[in-house]
Structures are given as C-alpha cells and as structure tokens.
N, C-alpha and C positions, 0 to 999 in steps of 0.2 A: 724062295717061293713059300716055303712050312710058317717062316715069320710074318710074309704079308698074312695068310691066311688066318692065324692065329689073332693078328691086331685086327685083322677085319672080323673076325669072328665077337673079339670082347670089343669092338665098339661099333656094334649093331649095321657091320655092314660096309663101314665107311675105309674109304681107304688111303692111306698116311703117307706107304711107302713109294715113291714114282720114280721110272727110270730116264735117268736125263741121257740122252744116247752123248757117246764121250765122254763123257762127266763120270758118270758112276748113277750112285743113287740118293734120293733126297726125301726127309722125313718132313714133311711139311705141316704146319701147326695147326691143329683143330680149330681154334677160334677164327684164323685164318680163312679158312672155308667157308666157318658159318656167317661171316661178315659179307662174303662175296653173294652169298647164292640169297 
C-alpha cells in the first residue's frame, strides 16, 4: 500500500500498480494508459 501511494504521489496521481485477484500484482506501463484513454 506505502509503494502504490508513493508512485501515485511522483506521477501526479496515476496509478501503475493493479491487483490481479490470483495472480498477484501488475505494474502496468504508462504509455500504455495514455494510448487508451
């Protein structure tokens, strides 16, 4: 929870880290996002 908060904090918000339920957890790529939205 301290490290989402921390990358949410230096990149204005946005948020990297997601919880894949069974899986674990996935960092997903910035440019990634901003191509979708």
């Amino acid at each position: 929870c301290k490290l989402r908060k921390k990358l949410a904090s230096a990149t204005d918000g946005n948020h990297y880290i997601e919880t894949v339920w069974g899986r674990g957890y996935v960092l997903r790529d910035p440019a990634e996002q901003k191509s979708v939205a």
